[in-house]
C-alpha positions in Angstrom: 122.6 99.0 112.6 124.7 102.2 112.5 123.5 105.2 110.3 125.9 104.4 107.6 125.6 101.4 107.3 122.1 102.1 106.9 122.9 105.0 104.3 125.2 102.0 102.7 121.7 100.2 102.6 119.6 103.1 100.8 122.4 104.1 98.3 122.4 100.3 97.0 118.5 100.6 96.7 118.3 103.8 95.1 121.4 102.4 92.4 119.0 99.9 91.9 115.7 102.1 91.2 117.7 104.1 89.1 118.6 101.5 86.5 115.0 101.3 86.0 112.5 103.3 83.3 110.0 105.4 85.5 106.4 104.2 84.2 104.3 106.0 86.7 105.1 109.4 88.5 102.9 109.0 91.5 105.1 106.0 92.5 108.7 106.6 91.0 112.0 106.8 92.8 111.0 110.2 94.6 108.0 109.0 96.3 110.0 106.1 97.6 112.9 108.9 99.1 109.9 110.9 100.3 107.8 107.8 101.7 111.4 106.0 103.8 112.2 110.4 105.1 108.3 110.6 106.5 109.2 107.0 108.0 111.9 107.4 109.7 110.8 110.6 111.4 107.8 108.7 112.4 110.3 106.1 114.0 112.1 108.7 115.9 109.6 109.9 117.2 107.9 107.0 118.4 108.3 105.5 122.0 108.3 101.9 120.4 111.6 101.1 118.9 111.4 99.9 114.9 114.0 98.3 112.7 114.9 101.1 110.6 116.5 98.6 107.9 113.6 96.5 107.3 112.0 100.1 107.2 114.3 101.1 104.7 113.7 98.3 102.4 109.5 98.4 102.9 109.6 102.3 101.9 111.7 101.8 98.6 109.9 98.8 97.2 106.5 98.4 98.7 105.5 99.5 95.7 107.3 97.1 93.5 104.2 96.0 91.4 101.5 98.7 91.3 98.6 98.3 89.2 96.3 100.9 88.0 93.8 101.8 90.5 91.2 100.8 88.1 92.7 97.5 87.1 90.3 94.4 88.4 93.7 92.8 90.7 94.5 96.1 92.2 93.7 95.0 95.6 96.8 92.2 95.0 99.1 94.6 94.6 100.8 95.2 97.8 101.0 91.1 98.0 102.1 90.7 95.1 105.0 93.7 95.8 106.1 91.6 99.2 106.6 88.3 97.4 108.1 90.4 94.2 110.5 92.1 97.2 111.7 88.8 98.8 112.4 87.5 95.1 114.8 90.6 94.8 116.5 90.6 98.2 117.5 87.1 97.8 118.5 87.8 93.8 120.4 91.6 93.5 121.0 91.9 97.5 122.1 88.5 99.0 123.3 89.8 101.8 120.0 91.2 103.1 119.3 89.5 106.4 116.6 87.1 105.5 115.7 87.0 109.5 114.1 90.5 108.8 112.1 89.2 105.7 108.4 87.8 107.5 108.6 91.6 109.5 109.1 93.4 105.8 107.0 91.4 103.8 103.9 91.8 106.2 104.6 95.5 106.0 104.7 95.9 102.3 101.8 93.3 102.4 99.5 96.1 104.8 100.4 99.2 103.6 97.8 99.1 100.7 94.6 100.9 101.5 93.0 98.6 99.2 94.6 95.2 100.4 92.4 96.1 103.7 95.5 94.2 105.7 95.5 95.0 109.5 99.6 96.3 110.4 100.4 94.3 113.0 103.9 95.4 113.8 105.3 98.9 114.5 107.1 98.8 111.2 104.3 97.7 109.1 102.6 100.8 111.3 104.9 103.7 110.6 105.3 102.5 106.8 101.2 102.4 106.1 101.3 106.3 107.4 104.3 107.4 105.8 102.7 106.2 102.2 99.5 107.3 103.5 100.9 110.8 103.8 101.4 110.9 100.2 97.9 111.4 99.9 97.7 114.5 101.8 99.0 118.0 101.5 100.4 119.3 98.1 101.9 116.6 97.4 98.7 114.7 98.0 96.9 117.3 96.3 99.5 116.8 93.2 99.6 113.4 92.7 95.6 113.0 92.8 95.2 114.8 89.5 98.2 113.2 88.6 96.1 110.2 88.4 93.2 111.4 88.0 94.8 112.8 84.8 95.9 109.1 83.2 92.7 107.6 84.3 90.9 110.8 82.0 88.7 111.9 85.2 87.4 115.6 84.8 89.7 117.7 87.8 86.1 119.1 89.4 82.5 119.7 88.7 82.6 122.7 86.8 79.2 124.3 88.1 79.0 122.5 91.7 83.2 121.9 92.7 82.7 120.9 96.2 79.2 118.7 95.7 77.3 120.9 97.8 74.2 120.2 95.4 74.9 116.3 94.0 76.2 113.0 95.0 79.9 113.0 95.1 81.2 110.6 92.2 85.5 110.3 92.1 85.0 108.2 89.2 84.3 111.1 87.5 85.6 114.2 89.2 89.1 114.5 91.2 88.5 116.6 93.6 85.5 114.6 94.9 88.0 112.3 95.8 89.2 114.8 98.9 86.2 114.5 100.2 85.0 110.4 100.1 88.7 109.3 101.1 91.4 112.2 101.5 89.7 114.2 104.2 89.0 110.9 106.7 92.8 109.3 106.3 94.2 111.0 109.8 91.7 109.1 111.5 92.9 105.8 110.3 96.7 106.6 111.2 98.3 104.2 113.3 101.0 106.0 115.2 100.4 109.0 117.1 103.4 111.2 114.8 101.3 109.6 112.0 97.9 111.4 112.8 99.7 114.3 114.3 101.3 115.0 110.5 98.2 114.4 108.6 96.0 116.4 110.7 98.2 119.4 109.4 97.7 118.1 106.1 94.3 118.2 105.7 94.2 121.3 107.2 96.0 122.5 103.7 93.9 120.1 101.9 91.0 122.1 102.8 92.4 125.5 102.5 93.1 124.2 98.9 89.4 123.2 98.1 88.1 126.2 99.5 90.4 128.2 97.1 89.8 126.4 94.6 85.7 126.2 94.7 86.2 130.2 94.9 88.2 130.5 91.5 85.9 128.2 90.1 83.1 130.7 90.6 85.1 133.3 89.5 85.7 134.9 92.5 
C-alpha cells in the first residue's frame, strides 16, 4: 500500500472520530494521531517489515471501548475494542480488507496492559509501545493527573511526595503511580525503537519527580 492511499485510509478514520462527542481526554482523537505517528516511526525503524494499514487502523481504534480504570470489566476492554473494531470495518468501511482483520484484532486485543495478552505479531508489537509511550514523558506525565483527576486521587503526598518514608499507594496519590508502573514500562517494550524512546522518557519522568518533590518542600 502506497503512502496515499494510506493517508486516504487515515483521513476516512479521522472523518469518522470526528463525528463523535469526546467523553475522555486521555483517549480522544489526538491520542489516536499521536499513538498511529509513534507507530509508524517504530515501523520504519524496525528490521521486520509491518503492515502499516492494519497499523493504521489498530492505532485509531484500539481504544474503541475504554472503561474507567477502576471499573470491575476493565481488563475486557481491549477485547471488547477488537470485536467492537471488526463490527465497524465491516459496517462504515466495507472495503477494509477483511484478510488483515485476525492480524488487527489480536493487536488491539494485546495492547492493553491490563488484558495481560502476549503480542505475537510485529504489528501487535510496535502498537503495544506506541500506546505504551503515552504513559511516559509529558504527555505521560499529563494524562496521569488527567485521570488521576476524574478518579478524585490527591496529585502527591503532601509531606512525603516521592514515598521515601511510606508504602507507595496510586489509589490515593498520582504521582505514586511513576514509581509502581511508569518508571518499569521501558523494560517491557517489545521492539528495540520502542525501549530506545522510552528510556528517554523516563529520563524526563524522573527529572519531573525530582522537581517536583523539591517545590513541594518549598525549595
Amino acid at each position: 500500500m502506497n503512502l496515499e492511499q494510506l493517508n486516504d485510509w487515515e483521513q476516512r478514520f479521522v472523518a469518522w472520530w470526528q463525528q463523535r462527542p469526546v467523553e475522555d481526554g486521555a483517549h480522544d482523537l489526538a491520542h489516536f494521531r499521536r499513538v498511529w505517528h509513534a507507530a509508524k516511526y517504530i515501523a520504519e525503524q524496525e528490521t521486520e517489515q509491518a503492515d502499516l494499514l492494519t497499523l493504521l487502523a489498530a492505532a485509531y481504534f484500539h481504544d474503541l471501548v475504554s472503561l474507567p480504570k477502576n471499573h470491575p470489566d476493565r481488563s475486557q476492554s481491549s477485547w471488547l475494542s477488537a470485536e467492537q473494531t471488526e463490527a465497524l470495518l465491516k459496517s462504515e468501511f466495507p472495503d477494509f480488507p477483511m484478510e488483515r482483520m485476525a492480524g488487527l484484532k489480536h493487536a488491539i486485543h494485546a495492547h492493553s496492559f491490563s488484558a495481560n495478552i502476549n503480542p505475537t505479531t510485529i504489528e501487535a508489537k510496535i502498537l503495544q509501545d506506541a500506546d505504551r509511550m503515552e504513559a511516559l514523558g509529558a504527555i505521560g506525565i499529563a494524562r496521569t493527573f488527567y485521570v488521576s483527576g476524574q478518579m478524585s486521587r490527591a496529585m502527591f503526598h503532601s509531606e512525603d511526595p516521592l514515598g521515601e518514608n511510606r508504602e507507595l499507594n496510586d489509589t490515593e496519590y498520582a504521582l505514586d503511580h511513576f514509581q509502581l508502573k511508569l518508571l518499569k514500562l521501558p523494560e517491557l517494550f517489545k521492539t528495540s525503537t520502542g525501549r530506545q524512546m522510552a528510556e528517554e522518557k523516563v529520563k524526563f519522568v524522573k527529572e519531573f519527580m525530582m522537581r517536583l518533590d523539591s517545590e513541594a518542600r518549598g525549595v
